[in-house]
Structure formats: C-alpha cells, structure tokens
N, C-alpha and C positions, 0 to 999 in steps of 0.2 A: 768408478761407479758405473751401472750395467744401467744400461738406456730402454725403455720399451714405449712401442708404439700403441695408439689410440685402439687397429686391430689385436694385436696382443694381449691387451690388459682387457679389452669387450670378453675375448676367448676364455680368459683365465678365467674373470668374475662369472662368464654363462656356466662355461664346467664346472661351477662349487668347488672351484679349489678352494684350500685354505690360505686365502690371501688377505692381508688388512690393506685396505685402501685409506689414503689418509690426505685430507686439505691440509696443507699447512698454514693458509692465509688467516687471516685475524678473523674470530668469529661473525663479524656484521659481514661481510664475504660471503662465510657459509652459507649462513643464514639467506641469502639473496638466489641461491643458487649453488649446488653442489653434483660431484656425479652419485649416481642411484647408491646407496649404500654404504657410503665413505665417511668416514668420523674426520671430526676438527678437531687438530691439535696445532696450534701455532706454532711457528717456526721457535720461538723462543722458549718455549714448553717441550720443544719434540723429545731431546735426550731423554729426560726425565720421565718425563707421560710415558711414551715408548717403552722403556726399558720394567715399569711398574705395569704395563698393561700383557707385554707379550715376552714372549721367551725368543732367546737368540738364533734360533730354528726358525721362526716367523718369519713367509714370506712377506715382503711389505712394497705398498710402490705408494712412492707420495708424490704428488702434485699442485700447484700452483693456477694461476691464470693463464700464462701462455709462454709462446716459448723465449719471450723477453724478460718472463719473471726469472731472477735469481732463488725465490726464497723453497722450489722444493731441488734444486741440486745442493745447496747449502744446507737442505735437511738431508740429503742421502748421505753426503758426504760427515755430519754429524752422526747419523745412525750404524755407518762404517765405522766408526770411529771409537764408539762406544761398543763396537762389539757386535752387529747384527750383520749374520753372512747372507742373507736373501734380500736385499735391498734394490729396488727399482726407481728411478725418477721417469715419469713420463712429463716428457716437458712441453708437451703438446695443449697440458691442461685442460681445465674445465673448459677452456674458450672452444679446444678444437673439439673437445667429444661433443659439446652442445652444436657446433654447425654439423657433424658427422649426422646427427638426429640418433645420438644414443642415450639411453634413460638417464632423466636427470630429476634432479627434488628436492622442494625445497622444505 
C-alpha cells in the first residue's frame, strides 16, 4: 500500500487533481469534523461504495483519525484488493491536517 503525507495530499487536492479523498470513520466522526472536501464512506462500506462510485483508474487516498487508527490502512488495503491501482492511505488523518491548520469542515 503507497503511503502519502499531510504535504502531498494539501499539493494534490490545491492542483485540482482528480483525486477522491475519502473518511472512512463512521458518519457522527465526519460529521464533527472532516478534511475540506472529502466524502464519508465507512470502513465497512468502502469495497462496495468505492467500486459503484468510481472507476479503477481513480486516484484515491483514504484516511482515518490519526496515525493509531487501523481503519484507513484496512480500507487501502481493501481497495487494493478489489481492484483499485491509485490508492493512498494517509495515516496522519484528520487529527494531523487539523494541527497543520489545513481547511477543514464540517
């Protein structure tokens, strides 16, 4: 699974790449706090949701709370699994972009 950091993932989202950012934490999470433009799909949902939302060419980076959470390397590693070749965990999460002071919304 390909790792990307807090700079990286700021970089991709500023240049309008075509990236989908994705929480995986249960929706009252998102809801509390998410990074700027990123969709909720729970960790238990991801195959499924994923694979109906986007094509296997879709860069993706999911992410979690911090870098103790298991649940967005357990989603890359599902999203590999099923077939997706651009897949990113940043497992820095929403904890470290929110002290970075990068946009965030709830």
């Amino acid at each position: 699974m390909q790792k990307i950091n807090k700079e990286e993932l700021r970089d991709k989202i500023n240049s309008n790449e075509d990236i989908a950012v994705i929480e995986v934490l249960e929706p009252e999470e998102y809801k509390k706090g998410h990074i700027k433009n990123a969709i909720n799909i729970p960790l238990g949902e991801i195959a499924t949701k994923v694979r109906d939302k986007f094509d296997f060419d879709q860069e993706i980076v999911v992410y979690c709370s911090d870098y103790n959470c298991e649940a967005s390397p357990t989603a890359a590693e599902k999203l590999k699994h099923t077939g997706f070749n651009h897949v990113y965990d940043y497992a820095g999460g929403k904890d470290e972009w929110k002290q970075a002071g990068y946009p965030m919304e709830q």
